[in-house]
N, C-alpha and C positions, 0 to 999 in steps of 0.2 A: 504494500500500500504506500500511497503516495504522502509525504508530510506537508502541511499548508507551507510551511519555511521551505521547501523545497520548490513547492508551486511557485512561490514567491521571487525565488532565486531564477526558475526556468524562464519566468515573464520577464523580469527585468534582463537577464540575457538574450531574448528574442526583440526585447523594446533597443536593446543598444545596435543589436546588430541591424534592427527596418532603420532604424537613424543613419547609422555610417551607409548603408545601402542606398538612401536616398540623399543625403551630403554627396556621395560618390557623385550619383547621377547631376546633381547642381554642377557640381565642379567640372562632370564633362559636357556640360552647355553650355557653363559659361568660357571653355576651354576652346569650343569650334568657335561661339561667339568673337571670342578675339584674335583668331585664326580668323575670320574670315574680313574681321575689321583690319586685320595687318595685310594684308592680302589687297583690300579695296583702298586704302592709303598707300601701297607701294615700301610696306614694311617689313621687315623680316623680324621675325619671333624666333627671338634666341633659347635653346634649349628645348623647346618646343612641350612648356609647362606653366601652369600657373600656381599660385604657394595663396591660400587663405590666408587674408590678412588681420578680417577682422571681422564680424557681425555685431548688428541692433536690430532694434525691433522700428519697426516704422507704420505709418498709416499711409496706407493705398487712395488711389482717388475715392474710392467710396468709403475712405473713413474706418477700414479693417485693420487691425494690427498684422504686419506681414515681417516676415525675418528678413531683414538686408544682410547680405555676405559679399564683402569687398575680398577683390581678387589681386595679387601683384604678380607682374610679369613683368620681363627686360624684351626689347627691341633693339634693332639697330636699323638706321636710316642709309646708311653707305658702306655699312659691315667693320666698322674700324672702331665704333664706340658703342657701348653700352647705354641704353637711357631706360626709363621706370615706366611702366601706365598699369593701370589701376582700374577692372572690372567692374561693375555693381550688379549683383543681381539679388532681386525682389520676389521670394517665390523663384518661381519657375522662369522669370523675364529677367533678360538681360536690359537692364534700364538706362546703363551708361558705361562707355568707355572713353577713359581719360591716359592721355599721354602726356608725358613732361616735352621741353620745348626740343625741338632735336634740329642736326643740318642739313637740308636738301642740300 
């Protein structure tokens, strides 16, 4: 037979792992998202990753609390320097990408 503390133990390890299963899934959208944004600027994505940088909580246009997850990635503009830009994604939406200044 099964003990309620064990019950307890098996949920909260099934709760951690649907989390990291859909963080994953965030992180590979918002992953093509900037791939595809470095791509239409004429940018190359160094390393071909992005590093979580940070989450809050935010309100959506109709006023819902939604988890914001910033993303940090490197670029280079002519392959010789490193520069920063920085993902946002709201849910499931990619709502913004931002680059630091860099050299055509």
């Amino acid at each position: 037979y099964i003990e309620l503390s064990h019950l307890f133990w098996i949920f909260l390890i099934f709760l951690g792992l649907a989390y990291w299963w859909h963080a994953y899934g965030i992180k590979q959208l918002a992953l093509e998202s900037t791939k595809r944004y470095c791509e239409k600027m004429d940018l190359q994505m160094l390393d071909q990753s992005i590093a979580l940088s940070g989450m809050a909580l935010r309100r959506n246009a109709q006023g819902r609390l939604e988890l914001e997850r910033r993303f940090r990635f490197e670029f280079a503009s002519l392959g010789d320097e490193r520069y920063q830009g920085l993902t946002t994604m709201r849910g499931r939406q990619c709502t913004h990408i931002q680059v630091s200044a860099y050299r055509i």
